[in-house]
N, C-alpha and C positions, 0 to 999 in steps of 0.2 A: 698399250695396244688396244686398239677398238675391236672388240668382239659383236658378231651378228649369232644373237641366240636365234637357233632356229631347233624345230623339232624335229625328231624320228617320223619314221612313215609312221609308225601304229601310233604316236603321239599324235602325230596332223590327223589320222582317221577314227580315234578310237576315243580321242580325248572326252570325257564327260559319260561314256557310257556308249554300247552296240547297241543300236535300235533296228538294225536292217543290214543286208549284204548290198552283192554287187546288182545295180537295177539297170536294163537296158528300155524303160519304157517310154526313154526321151530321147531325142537325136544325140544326146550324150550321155556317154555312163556316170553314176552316182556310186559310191560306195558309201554306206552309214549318213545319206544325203548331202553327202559331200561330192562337188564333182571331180572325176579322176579321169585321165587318161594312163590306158596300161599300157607302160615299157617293158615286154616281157624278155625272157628269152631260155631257150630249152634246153635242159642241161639233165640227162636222164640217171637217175641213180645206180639203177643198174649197169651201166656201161661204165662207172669212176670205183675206182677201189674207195671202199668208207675211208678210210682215213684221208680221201683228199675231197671229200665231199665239203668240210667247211673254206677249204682254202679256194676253189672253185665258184663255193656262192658270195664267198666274199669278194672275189674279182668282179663276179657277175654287179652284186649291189654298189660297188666302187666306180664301175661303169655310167652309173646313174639309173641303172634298169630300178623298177620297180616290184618286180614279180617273176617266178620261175617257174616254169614248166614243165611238166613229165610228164611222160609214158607208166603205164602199169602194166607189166607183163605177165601174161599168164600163165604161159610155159615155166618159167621158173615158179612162181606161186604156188602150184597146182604140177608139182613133177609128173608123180603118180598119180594116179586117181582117186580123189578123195583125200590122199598125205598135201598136207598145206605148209607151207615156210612162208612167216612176215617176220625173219628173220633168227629166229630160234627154232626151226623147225628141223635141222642138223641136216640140209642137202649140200651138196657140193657148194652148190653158189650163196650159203645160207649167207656169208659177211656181206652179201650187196644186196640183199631183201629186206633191211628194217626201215619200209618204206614212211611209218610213222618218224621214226628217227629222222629220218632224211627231210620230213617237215619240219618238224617242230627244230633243226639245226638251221632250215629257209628262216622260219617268225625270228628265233634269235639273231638271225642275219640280218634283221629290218627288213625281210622279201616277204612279198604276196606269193598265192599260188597257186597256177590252175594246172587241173589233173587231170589227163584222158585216161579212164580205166579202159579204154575198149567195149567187148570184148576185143577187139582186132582191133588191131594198132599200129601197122604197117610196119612203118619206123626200116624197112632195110635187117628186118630183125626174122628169126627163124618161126617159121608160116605167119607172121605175122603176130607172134604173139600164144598163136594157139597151139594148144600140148598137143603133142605128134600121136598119143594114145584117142583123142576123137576119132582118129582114121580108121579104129578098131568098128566102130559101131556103122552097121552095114546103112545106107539110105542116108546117111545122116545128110544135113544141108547146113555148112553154117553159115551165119550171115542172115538166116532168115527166122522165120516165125513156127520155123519145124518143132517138134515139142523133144523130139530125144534132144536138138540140139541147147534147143532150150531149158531143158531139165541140167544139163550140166552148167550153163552160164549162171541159173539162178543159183545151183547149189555155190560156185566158186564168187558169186555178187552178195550170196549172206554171208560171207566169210569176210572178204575184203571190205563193203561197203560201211559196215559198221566200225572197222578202225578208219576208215576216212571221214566217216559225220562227224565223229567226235574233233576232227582238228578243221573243220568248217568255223568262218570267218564269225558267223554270227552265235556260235558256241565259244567262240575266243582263240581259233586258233587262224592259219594262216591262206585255207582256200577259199578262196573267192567264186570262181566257176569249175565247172565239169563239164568235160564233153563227151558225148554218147555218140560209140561208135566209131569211123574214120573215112572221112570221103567216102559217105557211104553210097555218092551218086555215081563215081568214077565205076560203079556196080555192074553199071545199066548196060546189056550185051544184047541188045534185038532178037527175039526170036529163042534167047538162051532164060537170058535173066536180067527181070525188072525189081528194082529197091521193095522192098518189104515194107509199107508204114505200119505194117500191124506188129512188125520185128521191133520197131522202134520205140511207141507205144509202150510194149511189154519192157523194152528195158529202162525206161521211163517209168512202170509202176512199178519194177525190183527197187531201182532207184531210190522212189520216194517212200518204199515201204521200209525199206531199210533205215530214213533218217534222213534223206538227203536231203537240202532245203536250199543251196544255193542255186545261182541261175546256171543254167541248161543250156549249153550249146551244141552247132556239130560244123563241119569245114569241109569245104569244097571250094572247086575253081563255079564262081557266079557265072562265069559269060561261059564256060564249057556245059557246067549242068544244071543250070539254074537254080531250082528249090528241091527236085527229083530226090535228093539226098537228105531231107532234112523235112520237120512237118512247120508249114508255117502258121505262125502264132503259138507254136508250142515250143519250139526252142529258137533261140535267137542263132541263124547265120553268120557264117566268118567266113572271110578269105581263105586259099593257099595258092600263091605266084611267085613268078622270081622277079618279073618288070611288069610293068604297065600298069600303078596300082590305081590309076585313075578308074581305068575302065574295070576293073574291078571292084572298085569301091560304090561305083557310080551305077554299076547293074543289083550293087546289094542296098542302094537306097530303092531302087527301082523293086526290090523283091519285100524289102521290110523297109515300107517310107517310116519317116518319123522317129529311128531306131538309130543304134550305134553304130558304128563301122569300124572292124578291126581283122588286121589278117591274123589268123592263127598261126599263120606258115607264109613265114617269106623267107625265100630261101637263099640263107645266105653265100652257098655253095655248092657242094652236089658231091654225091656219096662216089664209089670204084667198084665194077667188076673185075674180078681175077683177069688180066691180060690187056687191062687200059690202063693208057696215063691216069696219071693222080689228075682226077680233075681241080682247076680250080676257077674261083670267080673274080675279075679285074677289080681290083679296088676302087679304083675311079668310079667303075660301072655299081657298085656296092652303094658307095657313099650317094648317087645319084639318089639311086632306087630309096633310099632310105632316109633321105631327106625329101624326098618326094612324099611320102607314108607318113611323115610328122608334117608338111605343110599343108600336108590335104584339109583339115588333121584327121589322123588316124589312129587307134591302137593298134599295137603291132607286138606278134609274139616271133625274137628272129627264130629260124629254125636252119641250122643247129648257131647257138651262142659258143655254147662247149660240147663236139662230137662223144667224142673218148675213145671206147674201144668194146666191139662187139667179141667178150673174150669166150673162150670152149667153141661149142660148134654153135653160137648162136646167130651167125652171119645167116641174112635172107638171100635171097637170088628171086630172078625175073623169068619172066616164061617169054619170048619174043614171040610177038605177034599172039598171043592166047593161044600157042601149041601147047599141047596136054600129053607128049609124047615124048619131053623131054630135050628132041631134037632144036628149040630153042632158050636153052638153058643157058642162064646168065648168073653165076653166084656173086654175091658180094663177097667185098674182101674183110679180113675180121676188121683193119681200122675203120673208124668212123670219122676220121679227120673232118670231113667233111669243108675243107677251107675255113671253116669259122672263127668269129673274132677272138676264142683260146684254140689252142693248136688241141693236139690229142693227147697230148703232155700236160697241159695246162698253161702256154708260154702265152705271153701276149704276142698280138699282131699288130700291122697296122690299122685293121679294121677294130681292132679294139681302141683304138686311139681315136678313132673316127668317131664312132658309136659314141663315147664319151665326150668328145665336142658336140656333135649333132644333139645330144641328150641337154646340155650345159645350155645348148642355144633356145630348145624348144620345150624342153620343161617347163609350165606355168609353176608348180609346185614345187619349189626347191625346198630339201629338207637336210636336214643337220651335216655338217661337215666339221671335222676339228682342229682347230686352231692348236699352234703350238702350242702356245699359254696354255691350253685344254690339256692338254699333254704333260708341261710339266708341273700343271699344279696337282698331278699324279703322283709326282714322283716326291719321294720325305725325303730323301735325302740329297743336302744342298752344303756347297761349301765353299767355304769363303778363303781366295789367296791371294797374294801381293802379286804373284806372276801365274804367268798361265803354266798346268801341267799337264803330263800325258795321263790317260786314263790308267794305266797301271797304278798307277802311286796314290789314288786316291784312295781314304782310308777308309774301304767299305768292305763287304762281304769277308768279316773277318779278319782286315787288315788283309784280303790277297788281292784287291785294288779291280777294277773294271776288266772286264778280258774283252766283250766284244761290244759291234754297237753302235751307238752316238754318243755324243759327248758334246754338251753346250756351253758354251764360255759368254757369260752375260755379265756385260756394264753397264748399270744405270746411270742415270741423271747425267747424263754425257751432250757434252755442248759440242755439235759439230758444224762448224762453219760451210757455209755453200762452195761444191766441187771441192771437198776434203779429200787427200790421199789416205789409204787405209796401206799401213806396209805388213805384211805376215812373217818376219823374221824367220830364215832356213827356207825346210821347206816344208809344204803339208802332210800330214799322215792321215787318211790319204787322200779324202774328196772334204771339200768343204762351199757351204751358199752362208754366205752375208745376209742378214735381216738389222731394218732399219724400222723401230718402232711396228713393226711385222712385216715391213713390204719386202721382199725379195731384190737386193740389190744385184745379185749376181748370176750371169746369163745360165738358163738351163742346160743340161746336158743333153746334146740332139745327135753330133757327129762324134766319132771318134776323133775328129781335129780338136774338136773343144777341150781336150786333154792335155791340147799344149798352153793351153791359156790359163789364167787366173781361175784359183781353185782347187788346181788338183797338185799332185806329188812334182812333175815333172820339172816346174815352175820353181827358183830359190828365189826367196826375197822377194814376190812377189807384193804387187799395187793392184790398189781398186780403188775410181775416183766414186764417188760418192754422191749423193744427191746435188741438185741444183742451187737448191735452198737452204737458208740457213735454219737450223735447230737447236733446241734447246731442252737441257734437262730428256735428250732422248736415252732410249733402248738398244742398245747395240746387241746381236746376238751373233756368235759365230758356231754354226753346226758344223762340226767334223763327224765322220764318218769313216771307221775300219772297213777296208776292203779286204785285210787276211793279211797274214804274218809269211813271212818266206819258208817255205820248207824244203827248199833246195839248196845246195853247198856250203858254203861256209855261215854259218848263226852267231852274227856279230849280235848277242844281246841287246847291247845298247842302239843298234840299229831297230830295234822291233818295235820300241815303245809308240803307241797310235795317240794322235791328236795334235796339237800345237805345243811343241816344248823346244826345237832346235833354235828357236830365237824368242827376242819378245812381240809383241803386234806395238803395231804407232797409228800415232795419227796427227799428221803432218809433220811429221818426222820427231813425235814427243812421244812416251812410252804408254800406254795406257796401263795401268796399276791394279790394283783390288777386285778381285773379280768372282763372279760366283759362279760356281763349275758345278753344272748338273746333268748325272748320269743317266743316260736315257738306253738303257739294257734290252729292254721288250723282251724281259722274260716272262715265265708263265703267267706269274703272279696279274702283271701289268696288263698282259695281252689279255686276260680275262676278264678284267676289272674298264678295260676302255671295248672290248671285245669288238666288233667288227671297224671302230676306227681308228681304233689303234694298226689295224691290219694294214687300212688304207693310206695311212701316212704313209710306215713302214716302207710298203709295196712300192710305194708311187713314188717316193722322194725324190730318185734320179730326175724323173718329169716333169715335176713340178712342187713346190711345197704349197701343202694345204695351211695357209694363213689366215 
């Protein structure tokens, strides 16, 4: 089988040594003077219980995304006044606050990462981010260059900003950029209140006094508030739309010529107040928009990739029309579903399926994927038999045989004649794909009809014609796959056993013999040792096999 070595993202970026981060001073971005386009997409730590924080980025980078983005919320951070949680700080929400963890689990994932600390941060989130105890202090202004309100950002920006330099890209770890701020144009109320550059400024030199050294950005809609939200020549400009990213792209050359183009925020659905439909976003209209954003070309961070869940009282609400009296009060609802390409669960969509084509198509930089071979030249234990067996009975863990899994039955140096029948004797336990020197001979799993076809259980005795052409000395591989044992009425034992044993396999109706049967488990050991792509096989197999 012919193998394409390719590298990891931090291998293609990092290879030889970090000399520099992310630069926007050419109509393209460079990382470590490499050029990149960011595939990002937002996936906020706080909103996912930790324990599904790796399974989540791993979907994300299997996507073909490049980079992850978050929020940093301050209200949780910063409960009380002055008491801090980065995640051992023992507050109610302290399991969803080690927001270092939650990087350095992105870098092991192969994901980049840009980080909006705020202070305000919209998000759909409770004030926005900001602890409900600033309302105590009388005059206060936040959002602006006030110093009470100031005095509290800097003391809660020494605290935070220092675990974030340390995992910045050109220190070795996985951020790239930071944005200051959030729409800070959508501000601008005539008569009331105009954006602050001197608010900006200052959180620019907490920033850099802190450590921070990557590049600087901030996000607005271009053609609603042009630069008002942002200083130009001091941070580089980003998008936030749901369509039309031409004209938005094309008003941020027009604002920073000679520079990058990237939406921060394209949205790929839209959040719920308490007493509306679940909004959602047509996927045709999705797939448009977002093939439109990579042909421009564009970076693009989607927003939300993965919603999750606004859990306690963290849900934001809207003020309609800017009433201050309540009387237009619109709460969010605690989901954050947000229609994105993982559900609030973590399920796949079709927009996740989308994403990961559109990504395959427009990626210049295609980086490592793993090959079965990769996989099982993993695995030590390998074994040799006259006929093919079920996974129980193989002599491993003890002699207590294979429990769940895959299970691969491999014949080499096999001479197969052009449009060869393949016969699978019985019938299967329970799904199985044909490979032929690695190609995937056997149609994916798309419909529920495809269940009655070649492949799966339902089928006895089952054929599969075979390539065109004739071969020699090839690899034949047959992957089975346990979908669960019966645990309802009668437990005919010998009915349980998974894999290939109720007949033999042929070919052209002669028996194929000696075979080497290798357990493919993905238990811990394994899942660590190939770590995020081993996940992606796993995950993805129904879809398609990574060859």
């Amino acid at each position: 089988m012919a193998l394409t070595v390719l590298p990891s993202l931090y291998e293609y970026y990092t290879g030889g040594g970090i000399y520099t981060g992310l630069n926007a001073n050419k109509p393209n971005f460079t990382l470590n003077d490499r050029n990149i386009t960011i595939y990002s997409g937002a996936l906020h730590y706080f909103r996912v219980p930790k324990a599904y924080w790796r399974d989540r980025l791993r979907k994300l980078r299997a996507a073909g995304l490049n980079a992850v983005e978050t929020y940093v919320p301050w209200n949780l951070h910063e409960p009380q006044s002055g008491r801090f949680d980065f995640g051992q700080g023992g507050s109610d929400m302290e399991d969803f606050l080690d927001v270092a963890e939650f990087l350095r689990t992105a870098q092991e994932e192969d994901l980049l990462a840009i980080v909006r600390p705020g202070p305000f941060i919209c998000t759909e989130w409770e004030f926005g981010g900001f602890p409900s105890w600033l309302l105590r202090e009388k005059n206060i202004k936040v959002r602006t260059s006030e110093p009470t309100y100031m005095k509290y950002v800097k003391r809660y920006f020494n605290m935070l900003l220092p675990i974030l330099a340390m995992l910045q890209f050109t220190k070795g770890g996985p951020i790239i950029a930071f944005q200051v701020e959030n729409e800070y144009g959508s501000t601008k109320n005539p008569g009331k209140f105009v954006p602050d550059r001197v608010y900006l400024r200052q959180l620019r030199q907490i920033m850099i006094k802190n450590g921070i050294v990557e590049l600087l950005v901030t996000s607005d809609s271009p053609t609603m508030h042009g630069s008002i939200g942002t200083i130009p020549g001091v941070f580089l400009q980003t998008a936030n739309f749901a369509g039309n990213p031409e004209n938005e792209f094309n008003r941020l050359q027009q604002l920073q010529p000679g520079r990058p183009v990237m939406a921060m925020e394209f949205w790929t659905g839209w959040f719920d107040h308490w007493s509306e439909v679940h909004h959602t976003r047509d996927d045709d209209d999705f797939h448009d928009t977002y093939e439109r954003i990579l042909k421009y070309p564009a970076s693009v961070n989607m927003y939300m990739f993965h919603g999750g869940t606004s859990f306690g009282f963290m849900n934001g609400a809207n003020l309609e029309n800017s009433k201050t009296d309540n009387s237009g009060y619109q709460p969010d609802t605690t989901s954050y579903d947000y229609d994105s390409p993982l559900t609030e669960s973590g399920d796949y969509t079709l927009k996740y399926v989308m994403v990961k084509e559109l990504l395959r198509k427009y990626n210049p930089v295609p980086t490592s994927q793993l090959s079965l071979d990769e996989i099982l030249d993993n695995i030590p234990s390998r074994h040799l038999s006259s006929s093919v067996l079920p996974m129980e009975l193989l002599p491993i863990n003890n002699m207590s045989g294979q429990s769940y899994g895959y299970i691969v039955y491999r014949k080499r140096f096999l001479d197969i004649p052009a449009t060869s029948v393949l016969t699978i004797g019985g019938r299967i336990c329970d799904s199985l794909v044909v490979l032929v020197n690695g190609r995937l001979m056997t149609k994916p799993l798309t419909t529920a009809s495809d269940l009655n076809g070649f492949g799966f259980w339902r089928l006895k005795n089952s054929n599969l014609t075979l390539g065109p052409k004739n071969l020699f000395g090839a690899t034949l591989d047959l992957v089975v796959e346990n979908w669960g044992r019966n645990n309802f009425g009668y437990l005919d034992q010998f009915n349980q056993f998974k894999g290939l044993w109720q007949g033999a396999v042929y070919l052209n109706n002669m028996e194929i013999s000696d075979w080497e049967i290798i357990p493919l488990e993905f238990k811990k050991i394994l899942d660590e040792k190939l770590n995020w792509l081993a996940h992606t096989y796993s995950t993805m197999v129904h879809w398609s096999l990574v060859v």
